[in-house]
C-alpha positions in Angstrom: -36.5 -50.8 28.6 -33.8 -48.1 28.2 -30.4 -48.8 28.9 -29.0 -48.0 32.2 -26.7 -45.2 31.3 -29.7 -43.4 29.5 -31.9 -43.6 32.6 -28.6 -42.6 35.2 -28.3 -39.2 32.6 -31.9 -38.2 33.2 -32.1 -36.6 36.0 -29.4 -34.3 35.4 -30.4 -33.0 31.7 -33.7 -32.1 33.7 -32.0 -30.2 36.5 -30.1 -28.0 34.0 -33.8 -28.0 32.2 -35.1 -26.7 35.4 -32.1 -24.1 35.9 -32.0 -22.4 32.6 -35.2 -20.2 32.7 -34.1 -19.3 36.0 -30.7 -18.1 34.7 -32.2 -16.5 32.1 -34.6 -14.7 34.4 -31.5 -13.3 36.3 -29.6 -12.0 33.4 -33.0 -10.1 32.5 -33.8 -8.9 36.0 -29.9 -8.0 36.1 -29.6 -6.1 32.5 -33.4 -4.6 33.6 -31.9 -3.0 36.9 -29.0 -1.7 34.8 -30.8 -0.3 32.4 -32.2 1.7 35.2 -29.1 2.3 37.2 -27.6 3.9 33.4 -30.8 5.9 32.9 -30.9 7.7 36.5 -27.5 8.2 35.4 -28.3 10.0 32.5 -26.2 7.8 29.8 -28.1 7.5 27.1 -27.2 6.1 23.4 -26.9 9.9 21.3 -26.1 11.2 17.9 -22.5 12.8 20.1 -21.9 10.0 21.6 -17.9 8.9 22.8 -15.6 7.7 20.6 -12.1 6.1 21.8 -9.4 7.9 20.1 -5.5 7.6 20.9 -2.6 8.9 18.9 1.1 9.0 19.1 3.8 11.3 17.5 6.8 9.4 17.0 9.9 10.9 18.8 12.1 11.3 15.7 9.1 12.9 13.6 9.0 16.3 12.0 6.1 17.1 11.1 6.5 20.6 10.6 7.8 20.4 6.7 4.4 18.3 6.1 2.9 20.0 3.5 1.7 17.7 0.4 0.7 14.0 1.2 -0.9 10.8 -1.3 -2.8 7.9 -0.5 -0.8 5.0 0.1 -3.3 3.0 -2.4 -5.4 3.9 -4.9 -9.4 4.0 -4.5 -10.4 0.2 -3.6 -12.7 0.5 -6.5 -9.7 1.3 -9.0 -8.3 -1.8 -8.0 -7.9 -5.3 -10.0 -9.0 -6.7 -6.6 -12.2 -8.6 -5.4 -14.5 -6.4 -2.9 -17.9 -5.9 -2.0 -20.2 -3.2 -1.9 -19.7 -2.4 1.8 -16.1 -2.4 1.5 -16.2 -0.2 -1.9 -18.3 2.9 0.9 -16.5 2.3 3.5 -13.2 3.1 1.9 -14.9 6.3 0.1 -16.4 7.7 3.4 -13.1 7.1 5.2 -10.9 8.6 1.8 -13.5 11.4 1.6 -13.2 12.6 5.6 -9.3 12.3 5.8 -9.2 14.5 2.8 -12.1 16.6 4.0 -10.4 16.7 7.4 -6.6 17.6 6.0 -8.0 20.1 3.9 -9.2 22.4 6.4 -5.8 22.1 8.2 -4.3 23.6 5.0 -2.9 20.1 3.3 -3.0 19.0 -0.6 -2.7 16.1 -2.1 0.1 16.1 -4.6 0.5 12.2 -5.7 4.1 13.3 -7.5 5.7 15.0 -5.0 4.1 14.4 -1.6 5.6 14.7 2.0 4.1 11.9 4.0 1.8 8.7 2.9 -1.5 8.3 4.2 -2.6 4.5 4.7 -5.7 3.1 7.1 -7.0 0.1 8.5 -10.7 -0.5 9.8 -11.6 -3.8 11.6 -14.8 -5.1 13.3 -14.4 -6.9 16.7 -16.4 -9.3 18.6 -16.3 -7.5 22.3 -18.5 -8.0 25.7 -19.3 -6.3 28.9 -18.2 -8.4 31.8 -18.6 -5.6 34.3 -20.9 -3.0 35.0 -18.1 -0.2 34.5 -17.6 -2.0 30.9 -21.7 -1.7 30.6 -21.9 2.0 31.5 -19.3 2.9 29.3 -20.8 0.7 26.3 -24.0 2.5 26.5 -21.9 5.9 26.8 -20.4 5.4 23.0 -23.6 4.4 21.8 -24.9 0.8 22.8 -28.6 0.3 23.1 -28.6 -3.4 23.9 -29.3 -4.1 27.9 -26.6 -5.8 30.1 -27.5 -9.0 29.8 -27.6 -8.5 25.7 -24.2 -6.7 25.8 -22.5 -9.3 28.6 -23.0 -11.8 25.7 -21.7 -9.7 22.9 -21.4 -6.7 20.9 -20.0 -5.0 17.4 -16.7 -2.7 18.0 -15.5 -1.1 15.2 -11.8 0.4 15.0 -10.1 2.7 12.5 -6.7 3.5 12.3 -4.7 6.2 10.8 -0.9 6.2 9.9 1.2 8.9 8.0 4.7 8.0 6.7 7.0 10.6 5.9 8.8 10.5 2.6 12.2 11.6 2.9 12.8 9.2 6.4 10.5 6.2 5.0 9.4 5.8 8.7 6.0 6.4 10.5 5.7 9.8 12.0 2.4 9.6 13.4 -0.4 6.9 14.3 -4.1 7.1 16.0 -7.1 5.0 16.1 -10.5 5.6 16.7 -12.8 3.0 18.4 -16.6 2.8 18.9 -19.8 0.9 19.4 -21.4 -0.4 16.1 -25.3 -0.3 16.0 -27.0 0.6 13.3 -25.9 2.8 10.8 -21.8 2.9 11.2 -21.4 5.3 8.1 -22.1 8.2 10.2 -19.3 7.3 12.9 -17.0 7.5 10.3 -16.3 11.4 9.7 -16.4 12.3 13.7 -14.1 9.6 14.5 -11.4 10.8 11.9 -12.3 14.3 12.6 -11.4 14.1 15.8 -7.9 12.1 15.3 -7.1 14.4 12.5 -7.6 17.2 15.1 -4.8 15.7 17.3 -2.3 15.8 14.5 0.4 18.2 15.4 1.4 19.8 12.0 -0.8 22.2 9.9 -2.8 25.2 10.2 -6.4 25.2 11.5 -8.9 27.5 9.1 
């Protein structure tokens, strides 16, 4: 015979037996209604779809002598350091649009004599949909997963841009760039840096 306490547990492991499909039948019947709700909408996951950018121009900046700027670090593949092959293309896609980007706003890169310091940081991030405002505006940068999917969790991927000036040592600007990450990331890269590079104050558009 089995023990008392192993007989008294029973019946409630098979209640929550009994509940899960249910539960799991809501969160489809609920990410299923969504899905229609966004598509009468019209929000649909596209190639132009909305990246999160802010930036900030710090109140003692002049950005108006900006001319020449350098890379705050070298390539990460000229580096003693460890990486790994996603890191290696990440940092040449993100390098190749900022220079791509400050180029056609008339800037060169002068490593001897340069007027601010380019530097970046990229992170991935665990985030979720707890609301259907969050869901609408998931699948509006991109998301394809259905509520129920994206309530439980999702890829967000943020890049941030920060130029120094030389001659003050201090940061003059900042912005970041934040998106849904499905897929093939590489090709968020050069829109979401485009379009912080195109809220920087100082240069000349060609």
């Amino acid at each position: 015979m089995a023990p008392a306490s192993a007989i008294a547990r029973r019946p409630d492991r098979t209640r929550r037996e009994r509940r899960q499909p249910v539960v799991r039948g809501l969160v489809r019947g609920l990410g299923a209604t969504a899905g229609l709700v966004v598509a009468a909408c019209g929000i649909f996951p596209a190639t132009g779809s909305q990246i999160r950018v802010q930036s900030e121009l710090m109140p003692w900046a002049n950005v108006s002598g900006f001319h020449t700027y350098r890379w705050w670090t070298p390539p990460i593949v000229e580096t003693s350091g460890r990486y790994t092959e996603r890191e290696a293309k990440l940092d040449w896609r993100v390098r190749q649009a900022v220079d791509q980007a400050l180029a056609a706003r008339g800037y060169v890169q002068d490593p001897t004599r340069p007027d601010f310091i380019v530097q970046y940081h990229a992170s991935l991030d665990t985030d979720y949909t707890p609301s259907f405002q969050d869901y609408v505006a998931y699948r509006a940068e991109g998301g394809t997963k259905d509520m129920g999917q994206s309530f439980m969790r999702y890829e967000r991927g943020t890049l941030m841009l920060e130029f120094t000036d030389v001659a003050t040592r201090r940061v003059a600007w900042r912005a970041t760039a934040s998106t849904v990450i499905e897929g093939n990331a590489a090709n968020r890269i050069g829109p979401a840096v485009q379009q912080m590079i195109d809220r920087f104050p100082g240069g000349t558009s060609g």
